[in-house]
KOLDO-463785 format. One record per residue (C-alpha): residue number from 1; residue in three letters; z, x, y. Coordinates in Angstrom, 2 decimals. Each point is the difference from the previous one (the first is absolute). Layout:
<nodes>
<node NUM, ALA, <Z, X, Y>>
...
</nodes>
This chain:
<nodes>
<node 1, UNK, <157.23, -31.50, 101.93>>
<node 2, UNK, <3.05, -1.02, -1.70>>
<node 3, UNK, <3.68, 0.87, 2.22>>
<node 4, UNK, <1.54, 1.76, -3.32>>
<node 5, UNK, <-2.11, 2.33, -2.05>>
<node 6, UNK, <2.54, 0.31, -3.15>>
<node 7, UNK, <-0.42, 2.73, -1.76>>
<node 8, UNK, <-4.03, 0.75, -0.57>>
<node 9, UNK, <-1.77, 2.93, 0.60>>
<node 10, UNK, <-0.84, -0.70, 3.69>>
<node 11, UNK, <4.16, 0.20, 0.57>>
<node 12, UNK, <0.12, 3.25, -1.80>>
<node 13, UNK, <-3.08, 1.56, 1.39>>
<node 14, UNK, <0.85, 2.89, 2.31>>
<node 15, UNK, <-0.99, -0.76, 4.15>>
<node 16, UNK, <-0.15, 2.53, 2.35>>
<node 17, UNK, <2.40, -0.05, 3.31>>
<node 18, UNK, <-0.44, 2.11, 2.86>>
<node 19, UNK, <2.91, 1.02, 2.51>>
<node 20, UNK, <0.35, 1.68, 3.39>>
<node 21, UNK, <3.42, 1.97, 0.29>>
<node 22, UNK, <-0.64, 0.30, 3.53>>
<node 23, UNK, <3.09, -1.01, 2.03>>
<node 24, UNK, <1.26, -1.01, -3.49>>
<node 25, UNK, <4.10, 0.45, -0.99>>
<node 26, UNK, <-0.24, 1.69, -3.01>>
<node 27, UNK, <2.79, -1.74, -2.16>>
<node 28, UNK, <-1.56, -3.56, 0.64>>
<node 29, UNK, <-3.78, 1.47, -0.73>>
<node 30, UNK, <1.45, 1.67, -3.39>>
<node 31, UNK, <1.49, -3.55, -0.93>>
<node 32, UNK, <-3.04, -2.00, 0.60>>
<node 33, UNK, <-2.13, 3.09, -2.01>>
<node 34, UNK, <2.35, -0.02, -2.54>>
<node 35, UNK, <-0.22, -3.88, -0.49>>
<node 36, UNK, <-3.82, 0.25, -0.25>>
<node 37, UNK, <0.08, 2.56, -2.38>>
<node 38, UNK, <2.22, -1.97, -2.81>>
<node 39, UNK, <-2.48, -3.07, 0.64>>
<node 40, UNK, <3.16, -2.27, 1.88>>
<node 41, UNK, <-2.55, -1.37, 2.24>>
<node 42, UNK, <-2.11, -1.40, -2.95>>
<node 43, UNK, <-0.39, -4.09, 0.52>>
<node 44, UNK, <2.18, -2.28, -2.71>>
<node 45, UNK, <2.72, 1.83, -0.38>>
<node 46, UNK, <-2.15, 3.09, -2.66>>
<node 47, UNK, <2.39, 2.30, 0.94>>
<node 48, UNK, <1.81, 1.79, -2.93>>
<node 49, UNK, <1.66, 3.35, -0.13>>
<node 50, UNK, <-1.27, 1.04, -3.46>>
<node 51, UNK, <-3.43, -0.70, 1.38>>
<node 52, UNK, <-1.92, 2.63, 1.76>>
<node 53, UNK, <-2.13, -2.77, 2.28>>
<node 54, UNK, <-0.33, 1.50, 3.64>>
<node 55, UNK, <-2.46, 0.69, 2.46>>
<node 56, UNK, <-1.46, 3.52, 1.13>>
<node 57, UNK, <1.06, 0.80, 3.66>>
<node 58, UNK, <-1.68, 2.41, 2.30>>
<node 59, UNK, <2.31, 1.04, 3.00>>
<node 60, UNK, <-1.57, 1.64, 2.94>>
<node 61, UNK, <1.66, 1.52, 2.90>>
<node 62, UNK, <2.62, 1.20, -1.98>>
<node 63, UNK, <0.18, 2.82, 3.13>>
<node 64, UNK, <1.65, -3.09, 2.34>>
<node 65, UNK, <2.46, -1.58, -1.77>>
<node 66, UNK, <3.24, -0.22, 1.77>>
<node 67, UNK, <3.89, 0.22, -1.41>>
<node 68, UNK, <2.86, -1.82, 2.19>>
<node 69, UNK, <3.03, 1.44, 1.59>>
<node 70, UNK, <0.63, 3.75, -0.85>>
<node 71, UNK, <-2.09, 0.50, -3.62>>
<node 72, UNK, <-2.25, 1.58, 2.03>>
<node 73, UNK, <2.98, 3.02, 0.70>>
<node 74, UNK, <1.83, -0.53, -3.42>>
<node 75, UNK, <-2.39, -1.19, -2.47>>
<node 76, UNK, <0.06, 2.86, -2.67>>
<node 77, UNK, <-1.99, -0.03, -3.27>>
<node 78, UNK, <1.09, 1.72, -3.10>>
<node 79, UNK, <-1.35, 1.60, -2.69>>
<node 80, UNK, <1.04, 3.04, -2.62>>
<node 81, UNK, <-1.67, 2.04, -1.95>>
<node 82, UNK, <2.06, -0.01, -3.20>>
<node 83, UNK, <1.11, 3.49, 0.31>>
<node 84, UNK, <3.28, 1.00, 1.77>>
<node 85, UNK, <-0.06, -0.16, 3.58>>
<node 86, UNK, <-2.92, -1.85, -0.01>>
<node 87, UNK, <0.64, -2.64, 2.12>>
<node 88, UNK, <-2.92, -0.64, 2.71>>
<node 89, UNK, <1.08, -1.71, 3.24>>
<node 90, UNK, <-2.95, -1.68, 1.94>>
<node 91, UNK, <0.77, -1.78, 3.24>>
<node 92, UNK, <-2.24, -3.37, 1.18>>
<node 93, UNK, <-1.42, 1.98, 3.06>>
<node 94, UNK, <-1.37, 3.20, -2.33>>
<node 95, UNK, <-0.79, -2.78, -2.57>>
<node 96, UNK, <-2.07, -1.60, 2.81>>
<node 97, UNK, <-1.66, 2.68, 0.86>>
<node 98, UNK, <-1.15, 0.87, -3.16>>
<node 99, UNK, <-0.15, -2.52, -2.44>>
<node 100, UNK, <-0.21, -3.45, 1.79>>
<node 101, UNK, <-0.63, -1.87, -3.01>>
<node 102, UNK, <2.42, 0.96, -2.09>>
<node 103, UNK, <2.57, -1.10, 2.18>>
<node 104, UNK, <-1.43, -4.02, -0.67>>
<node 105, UNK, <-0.49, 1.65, -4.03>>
<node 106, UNK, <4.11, 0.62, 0.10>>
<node 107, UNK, <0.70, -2.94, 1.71>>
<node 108, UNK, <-1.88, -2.55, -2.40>>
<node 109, UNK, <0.98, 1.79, -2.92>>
<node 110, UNK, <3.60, -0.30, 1.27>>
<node 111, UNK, <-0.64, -4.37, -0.18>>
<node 112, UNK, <-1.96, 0.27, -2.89>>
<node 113, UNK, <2.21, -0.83, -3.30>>
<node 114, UNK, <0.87, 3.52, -1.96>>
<node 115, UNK, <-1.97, -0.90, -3.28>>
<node 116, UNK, <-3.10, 1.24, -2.36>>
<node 117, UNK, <-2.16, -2.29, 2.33>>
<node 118, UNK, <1.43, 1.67, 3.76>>
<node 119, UNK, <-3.03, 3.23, -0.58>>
<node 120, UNK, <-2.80, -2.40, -0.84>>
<node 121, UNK, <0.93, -2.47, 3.46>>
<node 122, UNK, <0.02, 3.46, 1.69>>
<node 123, UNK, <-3.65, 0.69, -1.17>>
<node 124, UNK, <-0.85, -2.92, 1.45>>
<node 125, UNK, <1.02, 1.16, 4.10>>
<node 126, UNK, <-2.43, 1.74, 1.56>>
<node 127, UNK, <1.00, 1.40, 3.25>>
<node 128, UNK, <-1.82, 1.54, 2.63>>
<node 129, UNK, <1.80, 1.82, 3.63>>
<node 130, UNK, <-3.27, -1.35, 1.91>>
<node 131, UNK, <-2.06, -3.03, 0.38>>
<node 132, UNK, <-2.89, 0.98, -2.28>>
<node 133, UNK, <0.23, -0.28, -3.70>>
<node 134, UNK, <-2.36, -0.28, -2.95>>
<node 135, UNK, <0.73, -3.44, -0.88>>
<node 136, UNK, <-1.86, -2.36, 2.33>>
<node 137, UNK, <-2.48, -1.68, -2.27>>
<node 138, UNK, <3.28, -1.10, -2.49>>
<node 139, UNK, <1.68, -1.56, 2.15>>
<node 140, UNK, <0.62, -3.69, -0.40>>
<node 141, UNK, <3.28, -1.12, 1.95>>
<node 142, UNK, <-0.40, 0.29, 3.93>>
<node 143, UNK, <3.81, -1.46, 0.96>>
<node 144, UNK, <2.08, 2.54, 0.73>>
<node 145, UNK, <2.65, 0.13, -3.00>>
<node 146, UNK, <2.95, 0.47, 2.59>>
<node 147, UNK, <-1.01, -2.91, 1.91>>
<node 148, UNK, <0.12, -2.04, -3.39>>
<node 149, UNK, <3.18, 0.62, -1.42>>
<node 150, UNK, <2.40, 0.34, 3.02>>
<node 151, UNK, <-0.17, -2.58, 2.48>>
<node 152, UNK, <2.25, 2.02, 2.48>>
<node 153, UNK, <-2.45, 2.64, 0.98>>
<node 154, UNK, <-2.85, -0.59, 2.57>>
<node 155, UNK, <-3.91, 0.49, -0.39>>
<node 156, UNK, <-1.22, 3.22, 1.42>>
</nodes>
């Protein structure tokens, strides 16, 4: 097989990455998510922001992902319902407790670029708080995405 692909239908045809959050730092996971979703880590240099080329991702352990220095105490998220006094104040631990994966949800959305294609990347993430998830047989990339793109952060 050839180094460069170029742009046929095997570079544009959509892979499917699996990542562990466990013992993760959120921010760097989000990146490395986010970059998988647009299709930057396509071979030969594909990558084009007007083209919707990326992979589907399917997180797992979204429960143990961990945030540095004092997010965990101060991290607050946002949201309003439109109507006076609406605003909603959610803090990471509640979030946590709750909702695991929308924490990674906010976080890659947050890296994603703010354009028509941002909601069709998102339907792409699949993320689970445990280990087990639907999406075993589809799977075709075993390296861990993290371990791919950043060469500062250590194997688990």
């Amino acid at each position: 097989m050839s180094q460069t692909i170029g742009n046929t239908s095997l570079a544009f045809s959509r892979a499917w990455h699996h990542v562990s959050a466990r013992d993760r730092v959120l921010g760097k996971l989000a990146v490395n998510i986010a970059s998988v979703l647009m299709g930057k880590h396509k071979p030969g240099g594909i990558y084009d922001p007007s083209v919707d080329a990326g992979d589907y991702v399917v997180v797992t352990d979204a429960k143990r992902v961990v945030v540095t220095g004092n997010k965990a105490d101060q991290k607050v998220y946002y949201r309003h319902s439109m109507y006076p006094g609406g605003l909603k104040v959610t803090k990471y631990a509640e979030m946590m407790e709750k909702k695991p994966e929308e924490v990674i949800r906010k976080a890659v959305s947050g890296m994603l670029p703010k354009n028509k294609l941002r909601d069709r990347r998102l339907e792409r993430l699949l993320i689970f708080p445990d280990e087990k998830h639907p999406y075993e047989q589809n799977i075709i990339k075993r390296y861990n995405i993290a371990d791919a793109f950043s060469k500062d952060e250590a194997s688990p």
